[in-house]
KEZA-613185 format. One record per residue (C-alpha): x, y, z. Coordinates in steps of 0.1 Angstrom, whole numbers, padded with zeros to 4 digits, always signed. Each point is the difference from the previous one (the first is absolute). Layout:
BEGIN
XYZ;...
// end
This chain:
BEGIN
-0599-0734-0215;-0036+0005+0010;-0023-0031-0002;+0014-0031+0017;-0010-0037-0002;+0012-0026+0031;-0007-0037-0001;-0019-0015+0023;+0029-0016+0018;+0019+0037+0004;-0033+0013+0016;+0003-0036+0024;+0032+0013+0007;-0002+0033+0011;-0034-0008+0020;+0026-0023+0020;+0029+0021-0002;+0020-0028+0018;+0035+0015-0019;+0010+0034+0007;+0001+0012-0037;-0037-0013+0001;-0008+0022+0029;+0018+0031-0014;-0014-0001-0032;-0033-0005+0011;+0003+0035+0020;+0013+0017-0025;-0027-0006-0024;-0028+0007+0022;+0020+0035+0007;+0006+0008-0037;-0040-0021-0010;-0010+0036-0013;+0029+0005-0025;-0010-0039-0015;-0028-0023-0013;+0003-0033+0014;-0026-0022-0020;-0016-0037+0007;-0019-0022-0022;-0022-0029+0001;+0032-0024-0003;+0009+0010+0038;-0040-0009+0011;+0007-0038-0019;+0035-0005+0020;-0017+0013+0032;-0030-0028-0004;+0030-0028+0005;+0001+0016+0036;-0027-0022+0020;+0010+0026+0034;-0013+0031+0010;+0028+0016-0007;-0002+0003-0035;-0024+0030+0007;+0025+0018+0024;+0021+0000-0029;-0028+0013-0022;-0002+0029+0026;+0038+0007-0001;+0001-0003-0039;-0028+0027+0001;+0020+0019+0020;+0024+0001-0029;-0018+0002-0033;-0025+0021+0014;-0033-0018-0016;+0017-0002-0036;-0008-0029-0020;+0010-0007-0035;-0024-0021-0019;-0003-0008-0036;-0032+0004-0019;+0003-0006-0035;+0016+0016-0022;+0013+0026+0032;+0019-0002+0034;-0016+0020+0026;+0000+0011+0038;-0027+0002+0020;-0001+0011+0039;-0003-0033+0019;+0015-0016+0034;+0012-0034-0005;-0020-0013+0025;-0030+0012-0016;+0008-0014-0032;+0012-0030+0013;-0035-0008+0010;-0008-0003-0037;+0024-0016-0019;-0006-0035-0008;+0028-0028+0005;+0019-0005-0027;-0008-0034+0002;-0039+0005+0004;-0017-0010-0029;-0039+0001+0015;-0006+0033-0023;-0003-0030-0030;-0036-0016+0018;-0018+0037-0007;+0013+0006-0030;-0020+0002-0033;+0017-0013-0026;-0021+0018-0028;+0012+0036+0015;+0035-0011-0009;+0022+0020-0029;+0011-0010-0029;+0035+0002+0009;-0008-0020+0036;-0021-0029-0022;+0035-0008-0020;+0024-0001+0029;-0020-0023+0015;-0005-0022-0031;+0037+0005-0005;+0008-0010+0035;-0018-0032+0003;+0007-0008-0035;+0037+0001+0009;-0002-0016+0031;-0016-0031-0012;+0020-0004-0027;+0034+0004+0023;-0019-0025+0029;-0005-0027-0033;+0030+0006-0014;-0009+0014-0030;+0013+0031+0000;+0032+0006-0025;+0033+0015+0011;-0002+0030-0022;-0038+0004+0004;+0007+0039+0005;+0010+0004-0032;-0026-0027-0014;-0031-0002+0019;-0027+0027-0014;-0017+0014+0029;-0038-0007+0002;-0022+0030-0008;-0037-0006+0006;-0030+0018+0017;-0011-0031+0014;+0014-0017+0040;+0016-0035-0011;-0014-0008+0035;-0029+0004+0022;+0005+0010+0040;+0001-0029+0016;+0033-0008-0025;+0019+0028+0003;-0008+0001+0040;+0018-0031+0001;+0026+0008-0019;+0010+0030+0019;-0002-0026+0027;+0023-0023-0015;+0022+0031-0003;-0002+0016+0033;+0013-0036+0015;+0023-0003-0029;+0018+0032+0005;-0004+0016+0041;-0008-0032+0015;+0027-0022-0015;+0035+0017+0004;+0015-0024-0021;-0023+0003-0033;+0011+0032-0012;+0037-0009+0008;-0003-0032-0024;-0014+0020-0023;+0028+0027-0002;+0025-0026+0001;-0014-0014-0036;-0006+0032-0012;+0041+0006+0007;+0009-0028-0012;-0019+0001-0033;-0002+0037-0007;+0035+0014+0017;+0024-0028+0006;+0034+0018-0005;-0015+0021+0029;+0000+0031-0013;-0002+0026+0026;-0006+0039+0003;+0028+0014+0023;-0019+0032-0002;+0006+0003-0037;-0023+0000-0028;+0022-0021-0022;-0018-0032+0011;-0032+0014-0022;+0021-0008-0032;+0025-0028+0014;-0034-0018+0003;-0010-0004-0033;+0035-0031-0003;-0027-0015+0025;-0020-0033-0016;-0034+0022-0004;+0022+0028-0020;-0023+0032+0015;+0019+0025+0015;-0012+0009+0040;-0025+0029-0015;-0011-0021-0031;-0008-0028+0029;-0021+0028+0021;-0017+0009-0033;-0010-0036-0006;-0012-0010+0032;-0024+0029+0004;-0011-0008-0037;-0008-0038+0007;-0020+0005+0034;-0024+0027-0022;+0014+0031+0022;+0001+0036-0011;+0044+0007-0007;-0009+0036+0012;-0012-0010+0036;+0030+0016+0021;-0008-0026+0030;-0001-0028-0023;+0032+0006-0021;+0020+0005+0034;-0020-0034+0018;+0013-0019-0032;+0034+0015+0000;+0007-0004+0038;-0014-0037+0000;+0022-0006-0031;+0029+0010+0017;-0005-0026+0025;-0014-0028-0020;+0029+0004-0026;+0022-0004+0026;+0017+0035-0015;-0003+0017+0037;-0015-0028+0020;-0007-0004+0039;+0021-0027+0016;-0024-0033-0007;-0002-0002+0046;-0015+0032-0001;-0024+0001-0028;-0037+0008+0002;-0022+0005-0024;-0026+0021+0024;+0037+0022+0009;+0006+0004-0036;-0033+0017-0008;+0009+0022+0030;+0028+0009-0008;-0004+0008-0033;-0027+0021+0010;+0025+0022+0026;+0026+0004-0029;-0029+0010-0026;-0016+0029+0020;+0037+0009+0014;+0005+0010-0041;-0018+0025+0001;+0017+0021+0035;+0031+0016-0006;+0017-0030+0024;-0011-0033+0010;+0017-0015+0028;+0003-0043+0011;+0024-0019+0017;-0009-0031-0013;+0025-0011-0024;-0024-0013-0029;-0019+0028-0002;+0025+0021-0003;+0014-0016-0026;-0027-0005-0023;-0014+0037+0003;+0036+0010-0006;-0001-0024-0034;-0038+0013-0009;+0005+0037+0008;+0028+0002-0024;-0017-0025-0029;-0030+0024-0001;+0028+0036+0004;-0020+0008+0039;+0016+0025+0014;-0009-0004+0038;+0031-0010+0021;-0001-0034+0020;+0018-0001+0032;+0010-0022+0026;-0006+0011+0036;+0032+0008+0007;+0006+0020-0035;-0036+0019+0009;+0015+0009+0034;+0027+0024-0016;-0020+0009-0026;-0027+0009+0023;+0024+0024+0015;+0013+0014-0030;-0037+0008-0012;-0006+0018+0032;+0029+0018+0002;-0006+0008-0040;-0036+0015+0011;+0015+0027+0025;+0029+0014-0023;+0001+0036-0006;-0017+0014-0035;+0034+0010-0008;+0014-0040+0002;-0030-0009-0022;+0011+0027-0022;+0034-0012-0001;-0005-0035-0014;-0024+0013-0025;+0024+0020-0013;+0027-0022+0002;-0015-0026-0023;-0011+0021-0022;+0032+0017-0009;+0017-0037-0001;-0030-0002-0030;+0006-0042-0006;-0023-0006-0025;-0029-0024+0002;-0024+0008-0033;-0003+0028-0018;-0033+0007-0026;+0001+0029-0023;-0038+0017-0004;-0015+0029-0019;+0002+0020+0027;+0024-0012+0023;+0031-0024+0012;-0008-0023+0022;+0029-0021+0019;+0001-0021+0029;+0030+0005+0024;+0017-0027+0029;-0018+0008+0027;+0028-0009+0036;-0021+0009+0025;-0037-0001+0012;-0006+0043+0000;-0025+0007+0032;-0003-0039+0008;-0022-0002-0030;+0011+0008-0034;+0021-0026-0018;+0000+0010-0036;+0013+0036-0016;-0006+0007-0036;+0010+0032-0017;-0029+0023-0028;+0024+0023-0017;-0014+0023-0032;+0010+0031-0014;-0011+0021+0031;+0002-0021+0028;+0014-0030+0018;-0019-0016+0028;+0010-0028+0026;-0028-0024+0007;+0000-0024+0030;-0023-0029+0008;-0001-0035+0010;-0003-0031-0017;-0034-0008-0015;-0007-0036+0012;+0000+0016+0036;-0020+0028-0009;-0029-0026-0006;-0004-0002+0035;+0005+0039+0009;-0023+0006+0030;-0014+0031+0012;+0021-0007+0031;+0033+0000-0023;-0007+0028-0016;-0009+0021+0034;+0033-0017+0012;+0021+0013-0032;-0016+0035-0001;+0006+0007+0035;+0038-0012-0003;+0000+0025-0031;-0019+0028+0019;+0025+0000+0031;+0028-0002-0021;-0011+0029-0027;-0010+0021+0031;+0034-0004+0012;+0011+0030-0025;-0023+0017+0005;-0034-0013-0016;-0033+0004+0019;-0020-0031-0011;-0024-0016+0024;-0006-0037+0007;-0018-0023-0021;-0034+0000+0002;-0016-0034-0016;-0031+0013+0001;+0004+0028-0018;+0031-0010-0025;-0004-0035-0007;-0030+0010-0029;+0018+0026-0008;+0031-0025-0012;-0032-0018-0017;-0015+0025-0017;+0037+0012-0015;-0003+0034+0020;+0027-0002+0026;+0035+0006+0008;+0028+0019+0023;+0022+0025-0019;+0039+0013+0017;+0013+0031-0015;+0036+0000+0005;+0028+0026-0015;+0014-0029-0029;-0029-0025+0001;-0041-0004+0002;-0006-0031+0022;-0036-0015-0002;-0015-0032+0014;-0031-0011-0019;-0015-0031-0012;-0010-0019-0030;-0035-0022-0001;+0003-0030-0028;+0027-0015+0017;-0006+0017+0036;+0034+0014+0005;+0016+0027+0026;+0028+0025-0023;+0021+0024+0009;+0011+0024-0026;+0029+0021-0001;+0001+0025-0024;+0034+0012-0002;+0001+0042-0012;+0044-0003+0005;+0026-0030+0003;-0014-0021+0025;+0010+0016+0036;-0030-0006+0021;+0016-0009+0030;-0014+0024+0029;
// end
């Protein structure tokens, strides 16, 4: 476990560490914040605008404190991180509510892609206000493709109006909404539980799609691009709700909390763990991570307490520990895949344990004169590998290698980092059975560790 995402309300808590465990765990991470990435995103600046105190910017402070200026963001078609306090980017993200962006913009700058989803919005919404629009229109409707607006300004200013009241300042409009939608689309109330069998049990539903079917047709009938990783996960965690399949309790609902929190759960999939204690939330990413096969682990804050401490005690074993458990699972050698190639086997083996804090996939390269382990991590979260991870992962490997007896010095990002980008870098172990070295890989960016085994695997020190 390196990179770490929090919910807003976790950071609320440990700012007021009112319960001990709050207090404790808040010590501990600022103690261990070196060995960790701790990441916000602009889905904590929208929940801290519903704070009308001061406060809200002490908090900033303290969440600063934490994440150390590192802010996910999404700029299609990548996630990134940039270096920025929340209270500095606070001061320029708009409400999520605050439309005034629409009275400078030119509509004839627009794309393609934008002109359709908004035909295709208002088309659909007038037709649903009139009545007009047909139970299965999903499956029926053909989307409008044109190059021309189907409105001018002053229109479509109005009618983000009408939807702003419809949907934050009405609390009761989008619960109305989802109760027809239930009653229509999902009435045996088919639910989740966690388990991807809803996607299929859906299709018995009146509008026969399946859950993914019902994303794919959605995104086709506003005029959006399927491929967008923001939009796919916006339609799939609004879905969830609006189907009723994994729904917040209709007292709670919020269509401005909604956006928010799909938002947390959506840049949490991309950390190695995202951590809530909100019920729904939990939930739902559990539900989406495992629909789309994300690897990152979701926590409660009680379940990220002890795992927390088993991550930190994992980060100070001894080489020879790390050793151990790569060994171990090799020698059990429970199958995963196995591909045959000119040259070489290549099979991917169970992989127990996390080796260094970091690697949690082994596959074995065997060929007629040589067999080599190779280590690395799973390739979602190596989208988001950061110059800081990789100094954090290095050094972990450089302490522990040097504890038998290797002399390699500290990573130096200025130097190394384009080396890894130019394909000339890496840190090579002689040892008496085995070759150990750490390099990388550019197209994905990925950290491996090779073991090249000369004997029967003995390279415990």
């Amino acid at each position: 476990m390196v990179t770490i995402y929090f919910d807003k309300q976790l950071f609320s808590h440990l700012f007021k560490s009112q319960e001990e465990k709050y207090l404790a765990l808040r010590k501990k991470i600022l103690s261990h914040r070196d060995e960790f990435i701790f990441l916000y995103s602009n889905a904590h600046l929208l929940d801290l605008q519903q704070d009308t105190t001061d406060i809200k910017y002490d908090e900033m402070d303290f969440m600063q404190s934490i994440v150390d200026g590192n802010h996910i963001f999404y700029e299609s078609p990548n996630i990134g991180v940039i270096k920025e306090s929340p209270r500095s980017a606070f001061n320029n993200v708009a409400k999520v509510d605050d439309f005034s962006w629409l009275y400078e913009l030119d509509l004839s700058q627009i794309t393609e892609e934008q002109c359709d989803a908004i035909n295709n919005i208002i088309d659909i919404s007038i037709k649903d206000l009139r009545g007009e629009l047909e139970f299965d229109w999903l499956k029926k409707r053909t989307p409008i493709r044109s190059k021309e607006l189907a409105i001018d300004k002053e229109n479509l200013i109005s009618f983000v109006k009408l939807v702003k009241d419809n949907f934050y300042e009405d609390k009761n409009s989008y619960k109305n909404i989802r109760d027809n939608a239930v009653k229509s689309y999902n009435p045996t109330l088919i639910t989740s539980d966690c388990e991807n069998v809803f996607n299929e049990q859906l299709e018995a539903a009146p509008l026969r799609l399946s859950f993914i079917e019902t994303i794919k047709a959605v995104i086709n009938q506003f005029g959006l691009k399927s491929s967008d990783a923001t939009i796919v996960y916006y339609v799939s965690y609004m879905l969830l709700d609006l189907l009723g399949v994994s729904k917040e309790t209709r007292r709670k609902v919020k269509f401005r909390n909604m956006q928010t929190d799909c938002m947390h759960s959506f840049f949490g999939s991309y950390c190695d763990c995202f951590v809530s204690d909100d019920a729904g939330i939990l939930k739902k990413s559990k539900t989406l991570y495992k629909l789309f096969n994300f690897e990152t682990k979701i926590y409660s804050i009680d379940e990220f307490i002890q795992t927390f401490d088993e991550a930190i005690n994992n980060n100070q074993k001894h080489v020879s520990e790390y050793f151990k458990e790569i060994c171990t699972d090799y020698e059990k050698k429970e199958v995963i895949w196995a591909e045959s190639l000119t040259q070489y086997t290549l099979t991917q083996l169970r992989a127990s344990n996390i080796y260094f804090g970091y690697f949690n996939y082994m596959s074995e390269r065997t060929s007629k004169d040589e067999t080599v382990i190779i280590l690395h991590k799973n390739k979602r979260a190596s989208q988001l590998l950061l110059i800081q991870e990789i100094e954090i992962v290095v050094n972990r490997l450089v302490r522990s290698f040097n504890e038998i007896g290797a002399t390699f010095s500290l990573f130096n990002k200025d130097v190394e980092f384009s080396q890894m980008r130019t394909g000339n870098w890496n840190r090579i172990l002689k040892l008496n059975d085995a070759d150990i070295c750490l390099t990388n890989a550019q197209d994905p960016f990925m950290l491996y560790l090779w073991i090249n085994v000369r004997h029967p695997v003995s390279i415990q020190s």
